[in-house]
N, C-alpha and C positions, 0 to 999 in steps of 0.2 A: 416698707419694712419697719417692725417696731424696735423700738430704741430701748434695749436693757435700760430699768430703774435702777441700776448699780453693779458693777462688773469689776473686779480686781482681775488681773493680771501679773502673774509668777512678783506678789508684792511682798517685800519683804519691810520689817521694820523694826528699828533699833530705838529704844528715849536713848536721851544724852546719858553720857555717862554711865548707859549701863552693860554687861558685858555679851550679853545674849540677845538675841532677836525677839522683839516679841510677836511678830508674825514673820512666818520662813517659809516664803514660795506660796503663797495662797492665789490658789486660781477660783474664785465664783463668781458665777451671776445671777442675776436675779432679777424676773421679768415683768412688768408693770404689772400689779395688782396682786404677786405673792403673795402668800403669808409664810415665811422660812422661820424655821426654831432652829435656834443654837445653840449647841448646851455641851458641858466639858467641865474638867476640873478646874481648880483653882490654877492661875498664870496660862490657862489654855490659850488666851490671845483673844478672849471673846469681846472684852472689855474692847479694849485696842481694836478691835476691828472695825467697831461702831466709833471711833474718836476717827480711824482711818476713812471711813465711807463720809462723815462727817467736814472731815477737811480739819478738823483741828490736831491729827497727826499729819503730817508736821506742823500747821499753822502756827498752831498754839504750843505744844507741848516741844515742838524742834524736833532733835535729833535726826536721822537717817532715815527716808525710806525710798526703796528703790522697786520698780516696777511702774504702772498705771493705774489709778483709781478714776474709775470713768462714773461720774454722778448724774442721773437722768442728761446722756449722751456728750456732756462736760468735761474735762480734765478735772482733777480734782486739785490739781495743785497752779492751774489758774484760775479759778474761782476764788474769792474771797469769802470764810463764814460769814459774815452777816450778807453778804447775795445770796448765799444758799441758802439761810435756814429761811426763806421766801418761801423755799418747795421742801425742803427739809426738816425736820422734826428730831431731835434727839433727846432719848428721856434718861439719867443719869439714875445709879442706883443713890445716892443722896441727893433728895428734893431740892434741900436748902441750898446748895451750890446753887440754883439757878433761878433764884429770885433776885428780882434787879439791886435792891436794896434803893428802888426810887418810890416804889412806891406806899401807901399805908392802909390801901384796902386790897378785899380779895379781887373786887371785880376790877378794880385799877390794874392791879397786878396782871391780871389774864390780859387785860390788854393793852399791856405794856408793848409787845413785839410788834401787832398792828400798827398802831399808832406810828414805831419806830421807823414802820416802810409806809410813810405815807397814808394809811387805809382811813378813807373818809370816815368822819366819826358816828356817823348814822350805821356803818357797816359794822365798825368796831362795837358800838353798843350791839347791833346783832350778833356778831359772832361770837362776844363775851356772855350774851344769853344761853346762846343753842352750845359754847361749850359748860356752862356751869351746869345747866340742865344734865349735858351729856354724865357728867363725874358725878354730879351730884351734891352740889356747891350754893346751891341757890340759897341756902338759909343762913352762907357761912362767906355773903357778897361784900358786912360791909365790917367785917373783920381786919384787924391786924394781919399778915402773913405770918409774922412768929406769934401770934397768939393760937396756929391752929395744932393739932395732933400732928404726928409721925405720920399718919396713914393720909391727914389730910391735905398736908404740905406735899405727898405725892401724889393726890389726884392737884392739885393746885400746880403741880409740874407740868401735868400733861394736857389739862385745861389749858394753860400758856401756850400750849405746841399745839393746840387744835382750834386756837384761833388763828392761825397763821395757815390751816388747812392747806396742811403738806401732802402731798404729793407721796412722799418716801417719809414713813418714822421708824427710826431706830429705836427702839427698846430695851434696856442693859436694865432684867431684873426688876421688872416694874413692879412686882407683886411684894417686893423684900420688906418695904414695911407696912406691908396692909395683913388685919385678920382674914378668916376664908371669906367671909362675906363681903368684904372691900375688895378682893383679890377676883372675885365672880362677878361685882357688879366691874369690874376693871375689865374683863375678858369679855362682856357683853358691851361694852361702850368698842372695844378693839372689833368684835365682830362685826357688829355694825358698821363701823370703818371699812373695813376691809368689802362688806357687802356694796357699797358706795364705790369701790376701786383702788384706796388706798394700801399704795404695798405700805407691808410692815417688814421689816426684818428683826425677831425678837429673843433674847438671849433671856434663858428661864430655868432656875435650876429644878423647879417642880415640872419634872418629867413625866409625870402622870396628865398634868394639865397640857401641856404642850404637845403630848401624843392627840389628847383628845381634839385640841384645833388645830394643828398643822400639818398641812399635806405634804411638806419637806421637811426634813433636819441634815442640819450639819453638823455633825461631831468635828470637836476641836479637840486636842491635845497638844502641846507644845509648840503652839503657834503654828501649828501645821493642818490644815482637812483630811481627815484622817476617815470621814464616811460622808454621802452625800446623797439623802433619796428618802424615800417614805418611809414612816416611822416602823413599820413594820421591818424592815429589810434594814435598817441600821442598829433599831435594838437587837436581833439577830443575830448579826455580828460579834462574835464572843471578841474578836479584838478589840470591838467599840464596844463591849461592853464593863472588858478590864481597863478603860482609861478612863470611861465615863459613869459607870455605872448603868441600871437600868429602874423601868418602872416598876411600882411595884407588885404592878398585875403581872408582870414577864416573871420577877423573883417567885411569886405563890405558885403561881404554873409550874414553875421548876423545883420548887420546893415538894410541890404536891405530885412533883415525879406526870407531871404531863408529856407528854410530845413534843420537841422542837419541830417547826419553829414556833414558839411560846408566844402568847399574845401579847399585845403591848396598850391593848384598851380593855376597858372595863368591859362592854356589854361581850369581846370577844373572849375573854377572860373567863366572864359566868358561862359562854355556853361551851368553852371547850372540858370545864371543872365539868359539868353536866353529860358532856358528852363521855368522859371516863369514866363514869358512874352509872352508867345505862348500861 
């Protein structure tokens, strides 16, 4: 039998001191080698879901949570972060939070977490290669970490997590400070990932991009799943479409007075425009 990559059960969760839940009953799974989008308004609980699946709600941040987080077939709240992020990967929408502040180059920096579990250092120098290659870092190896760009310091985040060759990475808005061309070569280093077997689980508010690579999404709103299945069948959803909005192929469709149910990708996009035009 295979063992869900991450599974919540009716989880609920509170930070300290604050008066609302910021996840309320969430039930998902999600099965080794996924690629799931997650996308919602702002306080949708999408943040928090990835600190949840993570372990560091509660580890780190406290407060309440009540249900089961089960982490590649683990409890999530007997596991310790640093055991997990061995098979675990979580990429933060601010880069700089997660640089050690030990180290003074780029490629130190990437393999910094290696190192931290023991990885012989002939591995680490490899896996600090095949990740800088991956992002695209190799010319920017023997750099300061604050001497690099906004866009660089976030590939320099996920370089970090893919020398650790996780198993499960979480993604909270990886694209947030890259141009479109840093954001594509970013989507081509994840595919590739993914084609290798690594689930992702990835929270993205460029819904246009996230239709085109994700075979599932979950719509969030107020810390609740509020839709859960292919992108087609949850853009659809006029309820999910009032909490979350939609792409922008689905809007012209329906601007352009097309047919529901309205496309949610580009090339289905041009040929249903075509086909009202014929």
């Amino acid at each position: 039998m295979t063992v869900p990559a991450l599974v919540l059960r009716d989880v609920s969760y509170r930070y300290e001191d604050a008066e609302t839940d910021a996840l309320a009953g969430v039930d998902l799974s999600v099965a080794p080698g996924e690629w799931v989008g997650v996308v919602g308004p702002t306080n949708a609980g999408k943040s928090t879901l990835c600190l949840a699946a993570m372990g560091l709600a509660p580890h780190f941040f406290g407060g309440r949570l009540r249900g089961t987080v089960t982490v590649l077939g683990r409890d999530s709240l007997r596991v310790p972060v640093p055991e997990r992020s061995a098979d675990v990967g979580l990429l933060f929408q601010n880069p700089f939070t997660q640089l050690s502040g030990a180290r003074e180059r780029v490629d130190e920096e990437i393999g910094f977490g290696p190192e931290c579990h023991g990885v012989a250092p002939a591995e680490v120098d490899e896996r600090v290669a095949e990740a800088m290659r991956l992002v695209g870092l190799e010319e920017q190896a023997g750099r300061h970490p604050l001497d690099l760009s906004g866009g660089q310091l976030q590939r320099l985040a996920l370089a970090g997590l893919l020398a650790m060759r996780p198993r499960l990475l979480l993604l909270d808005e990886p694209t947030s400070q890259l141009d479109p061309a840093g954001t594509e070569a970013i989507f081509d280093v994840l595919a590739a990932l993914h084609a290798r077997g690594t689930t992702i689980v990835l929270v993205e508010h460029r819904l246009e991009l996230l239709c085109e690579v994700c075979p599932r999404v979950v719509a969030m709103a107020g810390g609740r799943v509020v839709a859960d299945g292919p992108p087609a069948r949850v853009f659809n959803d006029e309820a999910v479409v009032a909490e979350v909005g939609a792409p922008v192929y689905t809007r012209l469709a329906h601007a352009a007075g097309l047919p529901a149910p309205w496309p949610v990708r580009l090339d289905d996009a041009v040929a249903a425009f075509r086909r009202s035009r014929a």
